[in-house]
LUMRO-917606 format. One record per residue: x, y, z negated of N, C-alpha, C in turn; residue in one letter. Coordinates in steps of 0.2 Angstrom, whole numbers, plus 5000, padded with zeros to 4 digits. Atoms other than C-alpha are relative to their C-alpha. Layout:
% residues N
XYZXYZXYZa
...
% end
This chain:
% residues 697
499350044999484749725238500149964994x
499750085006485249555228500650034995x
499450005004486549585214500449945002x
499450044998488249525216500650024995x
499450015006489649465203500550035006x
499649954999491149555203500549955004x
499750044995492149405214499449985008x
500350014993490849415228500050095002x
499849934998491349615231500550015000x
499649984997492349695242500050075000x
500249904996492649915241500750005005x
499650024994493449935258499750095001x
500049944995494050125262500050015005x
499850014993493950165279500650075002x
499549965000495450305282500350025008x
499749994993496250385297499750085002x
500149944997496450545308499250005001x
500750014999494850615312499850015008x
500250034994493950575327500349945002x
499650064998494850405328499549955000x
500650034998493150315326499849964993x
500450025005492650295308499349954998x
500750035000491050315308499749965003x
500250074995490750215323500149944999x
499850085003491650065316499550004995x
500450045005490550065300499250025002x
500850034998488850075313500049965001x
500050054995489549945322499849954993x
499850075005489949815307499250024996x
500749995003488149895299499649965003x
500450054992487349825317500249945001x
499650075000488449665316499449974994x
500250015008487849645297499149985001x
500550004999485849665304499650044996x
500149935005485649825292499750035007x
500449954995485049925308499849905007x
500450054994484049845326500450065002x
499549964995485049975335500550044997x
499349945003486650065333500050085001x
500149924997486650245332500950015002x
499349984996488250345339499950074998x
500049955002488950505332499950075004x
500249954994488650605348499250024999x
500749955004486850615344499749984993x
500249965009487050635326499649934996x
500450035002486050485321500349914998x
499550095005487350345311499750004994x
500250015005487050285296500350054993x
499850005003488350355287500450085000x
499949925001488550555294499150035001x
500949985000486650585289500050095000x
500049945003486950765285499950035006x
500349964992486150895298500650055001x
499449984997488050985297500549955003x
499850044997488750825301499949995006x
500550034993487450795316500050045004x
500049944994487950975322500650025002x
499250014998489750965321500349935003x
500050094999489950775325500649994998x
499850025005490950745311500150004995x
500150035008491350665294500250074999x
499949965007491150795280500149974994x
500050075005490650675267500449935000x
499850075002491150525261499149965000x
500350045001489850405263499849924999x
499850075002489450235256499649955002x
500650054997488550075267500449944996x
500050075002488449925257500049945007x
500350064995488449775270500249924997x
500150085001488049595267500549975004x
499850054996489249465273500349944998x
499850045004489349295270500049984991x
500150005003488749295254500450044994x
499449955005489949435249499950075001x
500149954998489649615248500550065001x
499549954999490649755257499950055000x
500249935002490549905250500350065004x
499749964994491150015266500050084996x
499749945003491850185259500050055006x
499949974992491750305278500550054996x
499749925001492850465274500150045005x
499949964995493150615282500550005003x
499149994998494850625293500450074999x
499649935000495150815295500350034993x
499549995007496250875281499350064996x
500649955003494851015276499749974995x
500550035006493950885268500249934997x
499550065003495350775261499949994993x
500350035006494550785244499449965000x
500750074999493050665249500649935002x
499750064998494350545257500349984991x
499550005005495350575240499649954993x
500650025003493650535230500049945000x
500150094999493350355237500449974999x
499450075002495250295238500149984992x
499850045010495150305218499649964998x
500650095002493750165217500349975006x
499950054995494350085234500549954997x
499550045002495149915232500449985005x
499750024990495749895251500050055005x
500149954993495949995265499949985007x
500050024994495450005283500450065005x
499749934997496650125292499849995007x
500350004992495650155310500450065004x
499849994997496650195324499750025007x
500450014995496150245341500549975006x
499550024994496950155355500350035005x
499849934994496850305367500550034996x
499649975002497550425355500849984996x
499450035002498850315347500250034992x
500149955008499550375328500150085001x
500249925003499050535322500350034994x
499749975011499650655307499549954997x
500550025005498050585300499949934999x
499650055002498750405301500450004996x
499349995004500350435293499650014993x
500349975007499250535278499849954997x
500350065006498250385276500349954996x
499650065000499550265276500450044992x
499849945006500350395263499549974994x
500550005005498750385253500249934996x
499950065002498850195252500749974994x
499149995005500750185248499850044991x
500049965008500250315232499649944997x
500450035007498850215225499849915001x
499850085000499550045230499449965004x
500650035001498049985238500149965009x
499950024993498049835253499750035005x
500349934993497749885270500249975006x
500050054993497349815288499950075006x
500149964995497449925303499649995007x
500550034993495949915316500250065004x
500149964995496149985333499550015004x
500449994998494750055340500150035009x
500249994993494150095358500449965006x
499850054994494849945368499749995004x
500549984994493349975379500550045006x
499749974993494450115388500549995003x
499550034996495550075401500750025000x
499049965001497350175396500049984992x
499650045010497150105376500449965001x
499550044999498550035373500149974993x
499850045008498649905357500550005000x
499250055001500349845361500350085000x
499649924998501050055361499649984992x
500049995006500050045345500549974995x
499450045005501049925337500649994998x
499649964999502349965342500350054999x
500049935005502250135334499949974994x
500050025006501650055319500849964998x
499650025003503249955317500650035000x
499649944999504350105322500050044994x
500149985004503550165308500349984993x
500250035007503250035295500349934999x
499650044999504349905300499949925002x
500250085001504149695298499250004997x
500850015003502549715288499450015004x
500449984993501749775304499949925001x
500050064998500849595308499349995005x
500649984997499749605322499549945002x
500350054999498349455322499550005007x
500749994992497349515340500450035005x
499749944993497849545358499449985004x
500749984998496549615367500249955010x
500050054994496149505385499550055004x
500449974996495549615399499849975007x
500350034996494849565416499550075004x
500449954996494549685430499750084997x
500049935003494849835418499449994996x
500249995006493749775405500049964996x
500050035007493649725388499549954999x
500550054998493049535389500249954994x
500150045005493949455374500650014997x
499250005002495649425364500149945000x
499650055002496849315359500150004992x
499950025007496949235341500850014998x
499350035003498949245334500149974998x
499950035004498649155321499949955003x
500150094998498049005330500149985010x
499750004992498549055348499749965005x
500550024997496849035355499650075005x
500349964995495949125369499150014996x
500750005001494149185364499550065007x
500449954998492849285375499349995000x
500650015000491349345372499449995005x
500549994995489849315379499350015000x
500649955000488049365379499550004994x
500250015007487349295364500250044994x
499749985005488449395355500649984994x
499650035003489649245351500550005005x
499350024996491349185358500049935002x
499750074999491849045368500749985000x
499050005001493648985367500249985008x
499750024994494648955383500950035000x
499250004999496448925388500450094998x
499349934999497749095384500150015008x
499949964994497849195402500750005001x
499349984998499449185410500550054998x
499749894999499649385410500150014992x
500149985006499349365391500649974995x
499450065002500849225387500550064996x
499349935002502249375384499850044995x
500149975007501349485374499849964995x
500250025007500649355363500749964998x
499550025003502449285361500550064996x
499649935002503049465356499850004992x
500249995003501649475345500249944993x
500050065004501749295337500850034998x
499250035005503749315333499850074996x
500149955002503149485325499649994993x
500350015006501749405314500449944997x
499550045004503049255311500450044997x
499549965004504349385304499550014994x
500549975008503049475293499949944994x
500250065003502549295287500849974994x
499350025003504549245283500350064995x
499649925004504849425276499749994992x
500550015004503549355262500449944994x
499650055005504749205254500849985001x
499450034999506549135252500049955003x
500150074995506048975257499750015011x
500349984993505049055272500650015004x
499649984997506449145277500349955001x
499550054998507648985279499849965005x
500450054993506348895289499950025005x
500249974993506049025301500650035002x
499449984996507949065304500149925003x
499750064996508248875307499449985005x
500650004995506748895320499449945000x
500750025002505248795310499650035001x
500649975000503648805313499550014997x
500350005006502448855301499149995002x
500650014997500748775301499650074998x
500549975000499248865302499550024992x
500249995007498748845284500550034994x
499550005002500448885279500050105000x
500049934999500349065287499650024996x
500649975003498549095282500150024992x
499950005006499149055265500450034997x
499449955002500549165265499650085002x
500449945000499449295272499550034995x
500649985004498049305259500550024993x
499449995005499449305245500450095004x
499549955001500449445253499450065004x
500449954998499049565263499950024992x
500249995006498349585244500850044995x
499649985004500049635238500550065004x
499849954995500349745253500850005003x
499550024995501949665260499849975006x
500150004993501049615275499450045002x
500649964999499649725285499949985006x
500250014995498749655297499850055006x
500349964996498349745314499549965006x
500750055000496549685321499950055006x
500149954994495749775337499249995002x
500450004999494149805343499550055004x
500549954997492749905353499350044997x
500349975005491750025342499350005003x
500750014997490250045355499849935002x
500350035000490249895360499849944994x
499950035006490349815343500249924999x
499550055000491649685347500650004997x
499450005007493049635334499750014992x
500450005007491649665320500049944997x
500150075003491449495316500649974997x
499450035004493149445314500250064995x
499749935008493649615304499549994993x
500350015005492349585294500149914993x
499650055003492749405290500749994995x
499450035002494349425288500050074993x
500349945006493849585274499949934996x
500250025004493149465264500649934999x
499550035001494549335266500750004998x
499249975004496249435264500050054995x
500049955003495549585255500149984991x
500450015006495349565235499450024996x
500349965000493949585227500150024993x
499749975004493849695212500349944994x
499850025007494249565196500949985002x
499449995001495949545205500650065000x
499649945002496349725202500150024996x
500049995006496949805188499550064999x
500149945003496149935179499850044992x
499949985005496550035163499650084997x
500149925003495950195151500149994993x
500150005007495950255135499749994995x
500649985007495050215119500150074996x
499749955003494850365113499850014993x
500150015007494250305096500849974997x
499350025003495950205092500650025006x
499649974998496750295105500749945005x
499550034998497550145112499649965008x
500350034994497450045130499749965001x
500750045000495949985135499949965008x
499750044991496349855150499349984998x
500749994996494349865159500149935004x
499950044994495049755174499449965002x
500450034998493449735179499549955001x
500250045002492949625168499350004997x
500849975002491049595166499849984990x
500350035007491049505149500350084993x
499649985004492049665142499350054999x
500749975002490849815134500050035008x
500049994994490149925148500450095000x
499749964997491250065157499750015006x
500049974992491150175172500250085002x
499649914998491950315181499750025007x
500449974994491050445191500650045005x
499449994995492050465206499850065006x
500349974995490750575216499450034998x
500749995000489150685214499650035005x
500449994992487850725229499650044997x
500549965003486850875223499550015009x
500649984995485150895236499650044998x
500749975005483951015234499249975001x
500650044999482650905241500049934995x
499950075002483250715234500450024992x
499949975005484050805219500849974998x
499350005004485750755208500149925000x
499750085001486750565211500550014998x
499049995001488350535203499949925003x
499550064997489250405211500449964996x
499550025006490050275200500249915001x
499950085000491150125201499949984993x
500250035009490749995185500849974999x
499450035002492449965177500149954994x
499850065005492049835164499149984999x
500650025001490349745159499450025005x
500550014994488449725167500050084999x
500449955000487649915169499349965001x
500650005000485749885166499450055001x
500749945002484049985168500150034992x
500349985008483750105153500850014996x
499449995004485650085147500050074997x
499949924999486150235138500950004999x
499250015000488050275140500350074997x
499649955006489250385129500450045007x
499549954998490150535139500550034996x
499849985006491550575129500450075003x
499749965001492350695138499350085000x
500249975000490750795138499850004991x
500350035006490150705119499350004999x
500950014998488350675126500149935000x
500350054998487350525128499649995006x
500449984994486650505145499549914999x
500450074998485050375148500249995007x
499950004991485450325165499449965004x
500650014998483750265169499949945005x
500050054992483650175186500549995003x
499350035000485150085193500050025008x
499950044993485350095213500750015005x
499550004998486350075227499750045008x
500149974993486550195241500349995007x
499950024990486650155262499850075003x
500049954997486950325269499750054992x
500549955005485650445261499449974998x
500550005004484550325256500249944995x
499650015010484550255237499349934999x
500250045004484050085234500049944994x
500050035007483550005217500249955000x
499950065003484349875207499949994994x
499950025005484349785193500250024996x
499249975006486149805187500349985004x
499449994997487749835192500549954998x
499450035005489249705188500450035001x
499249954998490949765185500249995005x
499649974993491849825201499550015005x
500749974992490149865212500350064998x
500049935000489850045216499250005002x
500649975000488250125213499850054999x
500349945001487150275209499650004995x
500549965005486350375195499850045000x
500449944995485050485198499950044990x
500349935008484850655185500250014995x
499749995006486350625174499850084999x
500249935003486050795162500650035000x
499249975003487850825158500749975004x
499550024998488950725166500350035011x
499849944993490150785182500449955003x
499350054997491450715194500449994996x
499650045004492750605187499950004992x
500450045008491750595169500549915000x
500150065001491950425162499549994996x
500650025004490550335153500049964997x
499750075002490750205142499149984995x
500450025004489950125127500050054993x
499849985006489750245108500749944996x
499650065003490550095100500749995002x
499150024997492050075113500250075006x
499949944994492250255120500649985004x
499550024996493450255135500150055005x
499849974995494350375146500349995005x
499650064995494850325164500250065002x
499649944997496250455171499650045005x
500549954995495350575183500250005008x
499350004993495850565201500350065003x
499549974999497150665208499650035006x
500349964993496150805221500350065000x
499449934999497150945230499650054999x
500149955002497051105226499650045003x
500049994994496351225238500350074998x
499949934999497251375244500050075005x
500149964994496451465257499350024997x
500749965002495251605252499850045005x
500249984996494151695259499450064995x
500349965004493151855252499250005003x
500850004996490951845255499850044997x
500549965004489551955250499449995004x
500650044998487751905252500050045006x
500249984993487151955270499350054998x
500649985002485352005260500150004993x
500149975002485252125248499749954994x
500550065004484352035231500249915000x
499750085000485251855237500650004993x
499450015004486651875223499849954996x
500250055005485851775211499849915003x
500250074996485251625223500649995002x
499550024997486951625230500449984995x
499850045005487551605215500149934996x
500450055003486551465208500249945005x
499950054993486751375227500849994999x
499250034999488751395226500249954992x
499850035005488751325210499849935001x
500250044997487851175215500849975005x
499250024994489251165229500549954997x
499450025006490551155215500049944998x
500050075002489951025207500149945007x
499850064994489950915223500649995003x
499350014998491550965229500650054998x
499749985004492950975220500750055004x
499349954998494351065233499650065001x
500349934997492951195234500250054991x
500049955006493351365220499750055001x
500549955002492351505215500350064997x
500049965006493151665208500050085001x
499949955001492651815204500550064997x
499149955000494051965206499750074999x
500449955001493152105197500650055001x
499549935000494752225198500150025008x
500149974994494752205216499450015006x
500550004996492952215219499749955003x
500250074992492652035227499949954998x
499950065001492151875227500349985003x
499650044995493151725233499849955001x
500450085000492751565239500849975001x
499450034999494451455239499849935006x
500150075000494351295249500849985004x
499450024998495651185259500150005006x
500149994997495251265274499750065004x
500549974996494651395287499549985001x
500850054995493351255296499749994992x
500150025006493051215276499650064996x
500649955004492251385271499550015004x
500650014997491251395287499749964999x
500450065002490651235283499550024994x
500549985007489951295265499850055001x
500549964998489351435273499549985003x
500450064997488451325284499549974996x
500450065004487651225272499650054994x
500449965005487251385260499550045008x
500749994996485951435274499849975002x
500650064997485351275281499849964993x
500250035006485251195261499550035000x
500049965006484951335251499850075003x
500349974996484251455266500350074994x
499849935002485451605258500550015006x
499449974992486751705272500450024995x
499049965003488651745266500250035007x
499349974996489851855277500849984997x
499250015001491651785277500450075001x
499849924998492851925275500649984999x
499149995004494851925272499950034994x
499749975007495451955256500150055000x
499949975001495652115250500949964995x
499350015005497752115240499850044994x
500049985006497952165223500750045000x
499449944999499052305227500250024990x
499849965008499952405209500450075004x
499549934999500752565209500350034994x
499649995008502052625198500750065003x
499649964999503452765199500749984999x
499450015001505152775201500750044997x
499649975003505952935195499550044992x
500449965006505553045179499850065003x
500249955000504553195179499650024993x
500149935008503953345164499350035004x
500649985000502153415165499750024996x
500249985004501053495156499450045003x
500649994997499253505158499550054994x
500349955005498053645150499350005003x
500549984998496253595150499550034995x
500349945003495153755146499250015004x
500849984999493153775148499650044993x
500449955007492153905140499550005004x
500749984994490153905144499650004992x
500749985005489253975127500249964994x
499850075007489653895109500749995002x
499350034999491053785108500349985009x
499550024993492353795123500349924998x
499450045002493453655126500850035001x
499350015001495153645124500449974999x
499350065003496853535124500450015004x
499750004996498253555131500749964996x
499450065003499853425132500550035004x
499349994996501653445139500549924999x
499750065000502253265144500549975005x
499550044994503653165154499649925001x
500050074998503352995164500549975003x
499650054995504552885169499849925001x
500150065000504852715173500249954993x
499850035008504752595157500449935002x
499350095000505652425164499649965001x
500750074999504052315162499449995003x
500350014997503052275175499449975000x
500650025004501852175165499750024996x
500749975002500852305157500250065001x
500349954996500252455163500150074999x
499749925000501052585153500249994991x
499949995008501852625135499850095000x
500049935001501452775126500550024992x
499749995008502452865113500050074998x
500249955002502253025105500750034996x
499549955005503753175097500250055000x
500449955002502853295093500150044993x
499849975005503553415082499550074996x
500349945003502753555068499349985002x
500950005003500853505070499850045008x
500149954995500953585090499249985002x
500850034999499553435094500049964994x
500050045006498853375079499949924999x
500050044999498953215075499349945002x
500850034999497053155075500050015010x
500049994993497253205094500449955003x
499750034997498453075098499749945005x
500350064994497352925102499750015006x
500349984992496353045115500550015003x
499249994994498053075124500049955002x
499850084997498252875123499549995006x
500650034999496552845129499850055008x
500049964993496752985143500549975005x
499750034994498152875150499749925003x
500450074999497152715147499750025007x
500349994995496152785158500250025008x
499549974993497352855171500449965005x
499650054999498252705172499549955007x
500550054997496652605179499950015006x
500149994992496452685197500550065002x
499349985000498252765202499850055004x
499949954994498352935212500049985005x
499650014992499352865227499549965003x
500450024995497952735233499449984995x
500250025004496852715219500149914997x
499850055004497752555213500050004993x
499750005004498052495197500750004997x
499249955004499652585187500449954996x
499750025004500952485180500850035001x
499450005003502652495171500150105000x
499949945004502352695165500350004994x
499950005004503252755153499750074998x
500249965003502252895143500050054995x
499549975005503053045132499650064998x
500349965000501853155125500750034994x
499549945003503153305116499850044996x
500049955003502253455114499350025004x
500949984996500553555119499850054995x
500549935004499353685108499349965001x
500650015003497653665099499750065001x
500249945003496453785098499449984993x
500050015006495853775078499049975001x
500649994998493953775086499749955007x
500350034993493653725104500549945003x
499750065000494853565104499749964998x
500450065002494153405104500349935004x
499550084996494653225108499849985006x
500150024995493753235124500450065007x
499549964995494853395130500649984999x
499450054999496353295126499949955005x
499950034997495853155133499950035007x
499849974991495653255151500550025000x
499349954999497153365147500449925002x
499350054999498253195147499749955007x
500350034994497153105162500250035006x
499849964995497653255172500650014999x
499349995001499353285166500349935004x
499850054997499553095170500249985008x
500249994992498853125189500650055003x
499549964997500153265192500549974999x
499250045002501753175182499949965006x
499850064997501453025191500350025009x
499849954993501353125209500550015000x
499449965004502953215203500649945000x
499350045003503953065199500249935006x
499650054994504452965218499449944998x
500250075001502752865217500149935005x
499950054996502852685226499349955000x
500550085001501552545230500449945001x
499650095001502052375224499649965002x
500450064997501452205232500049954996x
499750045001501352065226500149955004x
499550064994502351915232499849954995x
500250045003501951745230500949935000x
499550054998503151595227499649955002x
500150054995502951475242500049935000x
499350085000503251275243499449985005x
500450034993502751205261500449955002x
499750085000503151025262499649975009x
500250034993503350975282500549945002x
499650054996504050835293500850034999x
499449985000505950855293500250045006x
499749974994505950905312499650075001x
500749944999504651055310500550074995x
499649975006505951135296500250095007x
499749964997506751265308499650045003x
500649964996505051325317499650034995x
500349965004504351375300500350044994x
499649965005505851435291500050095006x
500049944996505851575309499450004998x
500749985000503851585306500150054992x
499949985004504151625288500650065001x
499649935000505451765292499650055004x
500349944999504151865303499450024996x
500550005004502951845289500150034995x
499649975004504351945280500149964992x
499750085004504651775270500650024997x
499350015001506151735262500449954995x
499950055001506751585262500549974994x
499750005010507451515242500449945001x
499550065002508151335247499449945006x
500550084995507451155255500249944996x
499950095003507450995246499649955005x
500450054997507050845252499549954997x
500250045005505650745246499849945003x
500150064996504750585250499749995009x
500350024992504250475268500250075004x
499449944995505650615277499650075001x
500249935000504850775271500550054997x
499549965004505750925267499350044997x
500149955004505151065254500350055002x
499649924999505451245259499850044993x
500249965006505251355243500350075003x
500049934998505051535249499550064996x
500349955002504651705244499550035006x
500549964994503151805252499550044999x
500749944998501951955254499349964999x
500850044999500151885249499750045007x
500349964994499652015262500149955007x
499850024996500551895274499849915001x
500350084999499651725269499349985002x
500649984996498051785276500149945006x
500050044994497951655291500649955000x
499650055000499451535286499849955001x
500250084999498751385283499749975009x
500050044995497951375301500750015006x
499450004995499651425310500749964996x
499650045003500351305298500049925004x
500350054997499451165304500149995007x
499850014992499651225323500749985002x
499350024998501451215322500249924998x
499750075002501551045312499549945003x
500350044999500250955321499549994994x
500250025003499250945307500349984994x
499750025005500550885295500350024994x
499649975008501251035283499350014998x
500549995005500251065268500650074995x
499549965005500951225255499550034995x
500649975004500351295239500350064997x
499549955001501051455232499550024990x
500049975005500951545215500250074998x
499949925002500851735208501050004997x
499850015000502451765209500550094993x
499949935004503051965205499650055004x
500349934992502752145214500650024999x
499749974999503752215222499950065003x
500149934996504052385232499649985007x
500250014994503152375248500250045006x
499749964994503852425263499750065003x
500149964998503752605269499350005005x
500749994997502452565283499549964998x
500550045004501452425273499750044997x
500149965005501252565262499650065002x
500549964997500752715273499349985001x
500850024999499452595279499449994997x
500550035008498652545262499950075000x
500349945004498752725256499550035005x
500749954996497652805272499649954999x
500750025000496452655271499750024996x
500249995005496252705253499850054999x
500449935002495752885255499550014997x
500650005008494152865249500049994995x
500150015007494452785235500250064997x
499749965005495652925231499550034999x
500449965001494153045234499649994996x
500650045006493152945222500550014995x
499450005008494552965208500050084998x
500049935001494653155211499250044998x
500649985002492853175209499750004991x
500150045006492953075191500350054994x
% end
């Protein structure tokens, strides 16, 4: 591929609900572009930019993928994203290099949660933005319902430049706004112009006072000429448009047919017209030698930077990072300063990736996006600079994830390769976590989604040919006591030689502190237990405390009282202490009104304002309990609630089902509590064995 200065490039997100028609739009404008001789279609798996054989099997975006396309001697660096929320940190990845957006709508289905999100995303990271509607091939798509909802929405800025022109129920051409011309295709693949349709007079004068407001909403002067009913030329618009789409007070709405790959032309024209490309973006980091701000803005004579926005680990094709250039040329051979890792990486060969395949260039100028193959050290959102002008560029902002899920290999001997495999994982994707829960026996896999750990299990035996079982979480029960009890344990064995023996007389009660596991104290008078014996007494509750009588949980907030006991001058040892107090512990705690505690998380579930009512009732059979509501941004409220971990097991997708799609909630270790009388029964009989395994010990 040609190298291209940093004012002949365009990065263009594509964004939107999912199945809205992404991918399809960026084979169309691919096939437009003459990058393929035939279009693939994401029904049989074979686009350019859902290469991946999980993609090809679920027919849809997981990845983020990146098609360069040629147009006009300008080059569009197409950004596809995933839509479903499970893999909102790929979409999250791209928007922090993207310098434009394409929010893809579908005609049929109209806006989506996954609309709104996009539109959200944009709004955050300020970035301009045209709305294409897809699917105007079928006969109930309705553009003008679209736009119509978009300005329900988003108000004057809503500027729609296309009404689609049907005939005999199909899709045969549009109307221009801007120039208030009739075009239809025809079989060459070009348009011819002909008169505006009758039928089509009314809506394009809806549309036309629509894109004139948005136009007027843009100046003082505008506004006065458009109340005294001037008309504004055609250079006058355009000129107001390319000025204000770039600043994001106006958004075009554009439309088009993804299979037939009609509206490509113009959408892509007008990308490289209204969109900016990188040098009139800003972008800043730190030096982190003088510690002061290092304005990059994509400027190529400045030293060399770049920020790794993405990495692609293969076990075949092997390790890319992904990386925008944010100041100077990137060359062959470079070597680049990592400072957050303080490596040097060679970066060897330069290329640029279409789909899943990688090819070479020259050099990068500032604001492309390209590939590094086999950095050693360096990871997602890294930066790379120069030694001489080290530079760090904020990191992008990727949600958390909080739906786990407990695995364990399928095959016996796999522990070590599933290891190794999910590690891998991790590095490529960042809403994915990994933690080992050695107290409760488990590994976990975190991600931001049910469909989202299927999927990496998916891929950990079709990549990485290892088997997982998905499991529920095991809870991290406690148990702790509520009244005092007096005991007193007498351990005696005689077998030949030295017997043992210790015996103790101790009270347990409750200590107050629920953050550690037990105090001990000792007031023991006259020499009854001598003193060398005390830390076996400790060390007999250490022990006691670890796996609890009542369900073998972990023991907290004991209070421990050794008093009084007997030695015998011979057959006492610090190992018949330590059992006399191990056992004495076991009966006291028995003795003293035990209870199992839960823990409870603190909640925050951020929904639409009309969804509030149907998840404050859900939250109360999930034995919730609801703490307040604030209001926050684009008419959401925040519920903050208290709740049973036991009871967040499956939240996330009956959060989704009730909001459409649109709550999101993250929670936090909160305390323990008592657990209700039949939560409680029920743990303790599942736990029987364990107890029997504690009795044996």
């Amino acid at each position: 591929m040609n190298v291209f200065t940093t004012d002949k490039i365009r990065n263009v997100v594509l964004l939107g609900h999912g199945g809205c028609g992404k991918t399809s739009l960026a084979e169309a404008m691919a096939y437009l572009a003459g990058l393929t001789t035939r279009m693939g279609n994401v029904s049989d798996g074979n686009t350019i930019s859902d290469y991946d054989k999980e993609e090809a099997k679920r027919l849809f975006s997981i990845h983020t993928s990146l098609i360069p396309i040629p147009w006009q001697d300008v080059k569009v660096n197409i950004l596809d994203t995933p839509g479903y929320f499970d893999f909102v940190g790929e979409a999250e990845e791209a928007v922090s290099v993207a310098d434009a957006a394409i929010i893809v709508v579908s005609g049929k289905s109209g806006i989506e949660t996954g609309t709104k999100r996009a539109w959200e995303i944009c709004e955050k990271y300020k970035l301009p933005r045209m709305i294409f509607v897809t699917d105007m091939d079928i006969d109930n798509a309705s553009y003008r319902q679209v736009v119509e909802d978009l300005q329900a929405l988003y108000g004057k800025k809503i500027a729609p430049f296309h009404l689609p022109i049907r005939e005999n129920g199909q899709f045969v051409g549009y109307v221009n706004v801007v120039q208030q011309k009739a075009k239809r295709w025809n079989e060459k693949g070009t348009v011819d112009k002909f008169d505006v349709p009758e039928y089509s007079m009314d809506n394009l004068s809806i549309c036309r006072e629509a894109l004139m407001e948005a136009v007027a909403e843009t100046s003082e002067e505008f506004m006065e000429r458009y109340f005294n009913g001037d008309e504004f030329s055609e250079d006058e618009i355009r000129q107001a448009l390319r000025v204000n789409v770039i600043d994001g007070s106006i958004v075009p709405v554009m439309m088009g047919s993804n299979v037939m790959a009609r509206g490509m032309y113009t959408l892509l024209t007008d990308i490289v017209k209204y969109f900016p490309s990188p040098e009139k973006r800003s972008c800043a980091g730190i030096n982190t030698k003088t510690n002061e701000v290092y304005q990059a803005d994509y400027d190529f004579a400045k030293p060399k930077s770049a920020y790794v926005f993405k990495t692609i680990v293969d076990p075949y094709i092997g390790k890319y990072s992904l990386i925008k250039v944010n100041s100077g040329v990137l060359k062959t051979d470079d070597i680049l300063y990592n400072y957050h890792r303080d490596a040097d990486e060679k970066i060897g060969r330069l290329y640029v990736l279409r789909g899943n395949k990688a090819e070479e260039v020259p050099e990068l100028h500032a604001g492309d996006i390209g590939a590094l193959a086999k950095l050693q050290k360096t990871l997602t959102t890294d930066s790379l600079s120069t030694r001489n002008n080290p530079v760090a560029y904020i990191r992008a902002n990727i949600s958390k994830p909080y739906v786990s899920m407990r695995y364990k290999a399928k095959n016996k001997g796999d522990e070590d390769k599933i290891s190794q495999s999910v590690q891998k994982l991790l590095m490529e994707d960042l809403t994915l976590n990994h933690v080992n829960d050695s107290e409760n026996g488990q590994t976990l896999l975190y991600g931001m989604g049910d469909q989202h750990l299927e999927v990496v299990a998916s891929i950990l035996l079709d990549k990485y040919k290892v088997e997982i079982e998905l499991m529920r979480p095991k809870v991290a029960f406690r148990e702790t006591l509520k009244k005092k009890s007096d005991v007193e344990y007498k351990y005696k064995k005689q077998s030949g030689g030295h017997g043992q023996y210790g015996h103790v007389k101790m009270t347990f009660e409750p200590s107050g502190d629920l953050d550690t596991p037990y105090t001990f104290e000792q007031c023991v008078v006259g020499g009854a237990v001598p003193k060398n014996f005390f830390p076996a007494v400790e060390k007999g509750i250490a022990e006691g405390v670890k796996r609890g009588p009542l369900a073998a949980y972990p023991v907290i907030g004991v209070k421990a009282v050794l008093y009084d006991g007997s030695y015998h001058p011979v057959d006492s040892s610090e190992m018949a202490f330590k059992l006399a107090a191990k056992q004495a512990f076991k009966k006291g705690f028995m003795e003293a009104s035990p209870v199992l505690l839960e823990p409870i998380a603190s909640l925050k579930v951020v929904v639409p304002d009309e969804y509030t009512g149907d998840i404050m009732g859900d939250l109360n059979k999930r034995r919730g309990r609801v703490m307040g509501m604030n209001p926050v941004e684009n008419g959401y409220q925040e519920i903050a609630a208290d709740i049973p971990y036991l009871e967040l097991y499956g939240y996330n997708t009956q959060l989704r089902s009730m909001t459409s799609g649109s709550g999101t909630f993250s929670y936090e270790f909160a305390r323990y509590e008592q657990a209700p009388e039949d939560v409680a029964k029920r743990e303790i009989e599942a736990r029987a064995g364990k107890l029997e395994e504690n009795d044996l010990e």
